[in-house]
N, C-alpha and C positions, 0 to 999 in steps of 0.2 A: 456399804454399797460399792462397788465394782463400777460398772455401767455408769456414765454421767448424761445428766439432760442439758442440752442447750432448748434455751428458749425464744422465742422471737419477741423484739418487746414491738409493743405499739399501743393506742388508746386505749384498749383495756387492761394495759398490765405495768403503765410507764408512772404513776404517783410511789414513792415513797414505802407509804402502806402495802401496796399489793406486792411489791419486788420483793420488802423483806419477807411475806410472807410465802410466798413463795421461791426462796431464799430457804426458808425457813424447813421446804415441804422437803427440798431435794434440789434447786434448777442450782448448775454448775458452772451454765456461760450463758451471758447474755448478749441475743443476737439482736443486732439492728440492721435493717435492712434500707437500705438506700435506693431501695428503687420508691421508695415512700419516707415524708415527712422530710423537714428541714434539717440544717447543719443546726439551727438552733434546739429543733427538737430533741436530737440525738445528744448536741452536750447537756440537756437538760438528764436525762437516762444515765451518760457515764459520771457526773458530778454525783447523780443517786446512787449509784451504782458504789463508787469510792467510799462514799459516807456510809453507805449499809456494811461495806467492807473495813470500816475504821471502826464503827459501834459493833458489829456483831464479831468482829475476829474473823471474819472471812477470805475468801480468797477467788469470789467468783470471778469471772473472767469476760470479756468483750472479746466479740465475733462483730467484726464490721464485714458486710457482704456486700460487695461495690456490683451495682446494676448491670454490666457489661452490654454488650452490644446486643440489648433486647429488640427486637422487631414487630413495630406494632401499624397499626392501622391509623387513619385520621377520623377525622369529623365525618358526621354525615347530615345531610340537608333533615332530616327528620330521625325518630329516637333509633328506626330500623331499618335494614333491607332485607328483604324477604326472597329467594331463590327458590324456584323449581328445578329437582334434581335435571342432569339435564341443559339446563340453562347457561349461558356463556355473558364473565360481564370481565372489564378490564382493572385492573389494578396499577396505578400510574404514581412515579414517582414526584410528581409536581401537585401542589396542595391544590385541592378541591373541594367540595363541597359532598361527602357519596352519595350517591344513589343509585339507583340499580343498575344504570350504565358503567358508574366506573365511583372509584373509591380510592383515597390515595393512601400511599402505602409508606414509613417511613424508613425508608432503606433506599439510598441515592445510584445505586448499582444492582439496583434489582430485576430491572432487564438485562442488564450484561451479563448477570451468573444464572440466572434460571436457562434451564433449557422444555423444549416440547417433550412430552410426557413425563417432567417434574411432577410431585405432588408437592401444593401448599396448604396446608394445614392454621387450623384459623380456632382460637379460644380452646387452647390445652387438646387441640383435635375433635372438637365435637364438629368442624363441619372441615368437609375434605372437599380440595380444587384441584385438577390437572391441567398444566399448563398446554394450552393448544399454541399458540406461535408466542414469538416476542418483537416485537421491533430491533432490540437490541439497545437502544435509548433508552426511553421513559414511558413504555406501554408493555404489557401483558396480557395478553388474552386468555381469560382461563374459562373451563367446562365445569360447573357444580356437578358432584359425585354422587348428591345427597341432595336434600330437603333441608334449607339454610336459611335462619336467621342470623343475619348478621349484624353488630352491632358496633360504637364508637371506640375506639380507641384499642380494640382488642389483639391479643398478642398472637405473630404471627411465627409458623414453625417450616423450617423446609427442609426435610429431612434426608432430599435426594441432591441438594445442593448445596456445593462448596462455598460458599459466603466469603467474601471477600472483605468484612469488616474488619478492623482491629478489634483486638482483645480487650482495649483500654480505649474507650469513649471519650469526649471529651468532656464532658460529665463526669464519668471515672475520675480522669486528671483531676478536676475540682473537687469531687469528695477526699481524693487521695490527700490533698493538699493540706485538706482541713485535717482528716487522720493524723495524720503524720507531725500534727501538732500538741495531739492526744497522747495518750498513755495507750496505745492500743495493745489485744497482747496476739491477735490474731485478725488477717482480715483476709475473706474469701474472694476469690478469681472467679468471676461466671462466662460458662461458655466456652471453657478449653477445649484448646484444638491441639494444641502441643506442648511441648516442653518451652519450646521459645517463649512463648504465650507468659510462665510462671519466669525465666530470665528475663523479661521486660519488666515485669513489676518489681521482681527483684532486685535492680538496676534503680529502679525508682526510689524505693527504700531504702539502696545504699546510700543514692545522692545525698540521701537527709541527713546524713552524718548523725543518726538517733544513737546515743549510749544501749537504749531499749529498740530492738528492732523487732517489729508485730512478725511473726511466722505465717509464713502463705498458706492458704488453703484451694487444692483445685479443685473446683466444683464440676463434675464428672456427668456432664448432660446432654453430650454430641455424642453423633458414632466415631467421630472424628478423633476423638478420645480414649474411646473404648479400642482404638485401633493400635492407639501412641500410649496405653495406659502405661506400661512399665518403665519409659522416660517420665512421664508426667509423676507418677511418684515417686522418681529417684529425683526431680528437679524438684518438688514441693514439698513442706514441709508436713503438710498432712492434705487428707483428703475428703470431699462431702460426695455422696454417691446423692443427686441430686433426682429424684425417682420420677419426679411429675416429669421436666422437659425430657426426661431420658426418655421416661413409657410410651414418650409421642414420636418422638425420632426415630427410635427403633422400633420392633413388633414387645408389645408388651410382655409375649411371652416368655421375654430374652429377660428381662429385667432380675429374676429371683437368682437364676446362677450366674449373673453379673454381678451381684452383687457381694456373693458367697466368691468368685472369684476376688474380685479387689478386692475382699477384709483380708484375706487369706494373704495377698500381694502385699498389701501397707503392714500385714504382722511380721512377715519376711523380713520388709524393710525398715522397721521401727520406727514407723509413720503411724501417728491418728487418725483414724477414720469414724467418719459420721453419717449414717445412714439417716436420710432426710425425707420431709413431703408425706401429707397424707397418712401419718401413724395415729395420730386418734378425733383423724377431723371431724366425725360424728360430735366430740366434746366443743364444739363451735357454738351451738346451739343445745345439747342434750348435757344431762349431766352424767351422761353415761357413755362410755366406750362401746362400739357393737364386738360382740364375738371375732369377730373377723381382724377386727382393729387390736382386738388382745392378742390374739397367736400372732399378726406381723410383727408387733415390741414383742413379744417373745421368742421369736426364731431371729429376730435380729441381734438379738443377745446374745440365743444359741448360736449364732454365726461369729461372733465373738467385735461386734462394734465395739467401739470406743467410748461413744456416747452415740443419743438418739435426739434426736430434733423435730422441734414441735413450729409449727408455723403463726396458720390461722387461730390456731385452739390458744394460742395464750396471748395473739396483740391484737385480735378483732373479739374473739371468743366471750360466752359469757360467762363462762365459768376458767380464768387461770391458774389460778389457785390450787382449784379442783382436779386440772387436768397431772398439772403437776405430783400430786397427792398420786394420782390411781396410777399415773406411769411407774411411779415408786416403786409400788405396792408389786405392778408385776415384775418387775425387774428385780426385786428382794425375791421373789418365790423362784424365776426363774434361776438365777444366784446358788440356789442351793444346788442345784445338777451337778454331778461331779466333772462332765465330762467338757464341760467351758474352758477347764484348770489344765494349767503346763502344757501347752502348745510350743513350748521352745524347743527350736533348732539350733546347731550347731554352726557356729562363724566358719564361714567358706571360703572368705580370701584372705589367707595371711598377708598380703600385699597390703591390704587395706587397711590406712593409721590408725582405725581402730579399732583394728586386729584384736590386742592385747584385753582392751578395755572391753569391748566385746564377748570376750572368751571367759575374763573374770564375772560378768553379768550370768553368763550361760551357768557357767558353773557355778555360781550361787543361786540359779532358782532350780536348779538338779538338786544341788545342798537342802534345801529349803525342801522338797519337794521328801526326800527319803530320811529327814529326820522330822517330819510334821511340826517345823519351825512355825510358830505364831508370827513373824514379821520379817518383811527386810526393812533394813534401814540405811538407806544411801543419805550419802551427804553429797549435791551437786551445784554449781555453780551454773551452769549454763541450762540446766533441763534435757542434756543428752542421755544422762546415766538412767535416770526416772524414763523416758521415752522407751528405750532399748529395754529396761525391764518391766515394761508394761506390755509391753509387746510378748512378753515369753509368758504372760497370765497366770502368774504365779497366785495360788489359793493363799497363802500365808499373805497377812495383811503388809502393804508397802508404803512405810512412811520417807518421805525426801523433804529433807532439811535443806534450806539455802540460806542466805545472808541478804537474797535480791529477792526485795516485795515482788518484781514483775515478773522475775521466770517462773515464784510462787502463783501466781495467778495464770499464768501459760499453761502452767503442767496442769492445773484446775480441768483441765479436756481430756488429761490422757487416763486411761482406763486404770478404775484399782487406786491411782498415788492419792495418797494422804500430805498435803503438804504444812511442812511448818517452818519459821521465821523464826532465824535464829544470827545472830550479830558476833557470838563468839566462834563462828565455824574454823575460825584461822589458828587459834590457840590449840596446838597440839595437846599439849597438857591431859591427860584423861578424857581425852574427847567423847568416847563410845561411853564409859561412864556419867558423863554428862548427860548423852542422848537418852540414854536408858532411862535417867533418874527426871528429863523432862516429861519423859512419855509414861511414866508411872504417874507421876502428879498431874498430869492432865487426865488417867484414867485409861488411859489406851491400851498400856501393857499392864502385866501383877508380876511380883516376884516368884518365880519360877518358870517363867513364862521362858520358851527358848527362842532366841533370836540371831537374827543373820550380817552381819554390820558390812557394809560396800564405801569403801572408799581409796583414797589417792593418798600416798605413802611418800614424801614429807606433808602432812594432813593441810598445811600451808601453801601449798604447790598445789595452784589451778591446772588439773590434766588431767590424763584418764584415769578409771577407775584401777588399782592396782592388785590390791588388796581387800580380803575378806576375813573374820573372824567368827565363828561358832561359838557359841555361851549361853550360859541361863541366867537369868536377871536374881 
């Protein structure tokens, strides 16, 4: 398998049992999401998580997705409020009790940034408001567009307005805290607006002076983003095309060649990308995928994702296990298309440090490519060299050898690597010989097999890739 699954965990998929088996099915990273459950919850998930990864030999990997400057609604005096399209009621930044007059809203600057004919958007846009005046304090007067039930707590979208929120909640700050205590090997940004946005967390994560620093992920769900996308990828370490808050912001229609745009941007760039939301939410309840739900994991592939991400379907879902099983299944059929394979382009600034390192990747999946090599095999210390050659989607299978359990679990996301844990990487001595004769004994390669070797020449010397070799086992 190529394509990797991240998973979301939660009460139906957070024991033991279910993770390894689903571990077992195909999921590659498991995501926790922080806009739900406790700090206690979540170390109960990575503690599981480590132990399935010490008993089974694996290498799956943690996606912490920290809540960001979500915008929801408060309480209401009763379970509803009900609107006639038509109808004008207020939404006020001072806690209330709602009802059909006025409902409070939590966002402390919510009359300052809205303006008259805003649209506010309410529960993933099933009911749309336009704003008729503001105070400019703490009142909003908005016109129902629709026929509205509204209800407690629900999350609100403004897709015409510049939000004046930080990136990083104070919430945020708290999960971070806890993170950053962890072994994390990834933790997602929600709600970027800019590159700033991914240097602030960035900044955060230096302060911690971590040996293991977790790799950012920008979660790609403004238009605001969509604007700054090609900073926003060159300052983050990979990318989640976030589909549900994007589909609301923008006109849904924009969403399929936005998406097909950024894989394209992050393969340029040698960034991960994860197309998220809604891939096979039907399996929530049904033990079956619809039609529809198979061709988007299959055109997501063919657009050449990194991995695919599952939400509801595997931490509320009744079937996890399950869901994970039949994403498999498509994404091995899809796998065989030839035209997924060798997407690499050619390094374009020699200015850039790594130029060199760069150039020998390029040209070992061109190598790979015109002698129908069975493998590359990189030896990498940081998970640069493995990143950059995943990015060129090379068909010959690519195993990355490290000596560091966590960039082994890091790389667990990027498309294609095979990783493996190995303690002698520093010992030049017959290295490639080595490699060879572990990945025969684990079954991976056979004797005859041609393969492609990527590495850094004193084999001792942490740095770029220098050098490559051509051979048959």
């Amino acid at each position: 398998m190529k394509t990797k699954i991240v998973a979301t965990i939660g009460p139906a998929s957070s024991d033991y049992d279910t993770l390894s088996k689903m571990t077992a099915e195909g999921m590659d990273v498991c995501r926790l999401n922080f806009s739900h459950g406790t700090h206690q919850d979540h170390l109960k998930v990575i503690e599981t998580v480590d132990k399935i990864n010490t008993t089974q030999n694996s290498c799956v990997a943690i996606l912490a997705d920290l809540q960001g400057p979500k915008i929801r609604l408060g309480t209401l005096e009763h379970e509803e409020v009900t609107l006639k399209a038509g109808e004008k009621i207020k939404l006020v930044t001072y806690e209330v009790a709602g009802n059909k007059d006025r409902i409070s809203i939590r966002y402390d600057a919510f009359a300052t940034d809205v303006k008259a004919g805003d649209q506010v958007l309410i529960d993933d846009g099933k009911i749309a408001l336009r704003v008729v005046e503001t105070n400019g304090q703490d009142e909003v007067l908005l016109r129902a567009e629709t026929d509205a039930v509204i209800k407690t707590y629900k999350g609100v979208n403004l897709p015409d307005t510049s939000i004046s929120l930080p990136s990083l909640t104070q919430k945020d700050l708290n999960d971070l805290e806890f993170l950053l205590q962890q072994d994390i090997q990834w933790i997602a940004l929600s709600f970027v607006r800019s590159a700033s946005d991914i240097h602030l967390l960035r900044e955060k994560i230096d302060a911690a002076k971590k040996t293991n620093k977790p790799g950012i992920i920008a979660k790609i769900e403004k238009p605001q983003a969509i604007a700054n996308i090609e900073a926003i990828v060159e300052a983050a370490d990979g990318i989640m095309i976030a589909r549900g808050d994007l589909g609301v912001e923008i006109p849904m229609e924009q969403v399929p060649m936005i998406q097909k745009r950024i894989i394209r941007l992050c393969q340029q760039k040698g960034k991960p990308v994860i197309v998220a939301t809604q891939m096979m939410e039907a399996m929530i309840s049904s033990i079956r995928p619809t039609r529809a739900e198979v061709s988007d994991v299959a055109n997501s592939v063919l657009d050449g994702a990194d991995a695919l991400m599952l939400s509801g379907e595997t931490s509320v879902g009744k079937y996890p296990v399950e869901t994970i099983r039949i994403m498999q299944q498509i994404i091995n059929q899809i796998e065989g298309y030839e035209a997924i394979y060798y997407r690499h382009e050619m390094p374009y600034d020699p200015s850039h440090p790594r130029f060199i390192s760069d150039s020998v990747l390029y040209a070992a999946c061109n190598m790979a490519q015109s002698t129908n090599a069975s493998a590359l095999i990189l030896v990498t210390h940081t998970g640069y060299s493995a990143r950059r050659m995943a990015a060129h989607r090379p068909r010959a299978r690519l195993f990355a050898f490290s000596g560091n359990a966590f960039v082994l679990r890091q790389m667990n996301l990027l498309w294609g690597v095979n990783g493996f844990y190995d303690s002698s990487l520093d010992q030049a001595d017959k290295l490639m010989n080595h490699l060879n004769d572990l990945l025969i004994a684990a079954g991976q390669l056979h004797k005859g097999d041609r393969v492609i070797h990527v590495l850094s020449t004193p084999t001792w010397s942490k740095g770029n890739s220098n050098t490559l070799r051509l051979g048959e086992l």
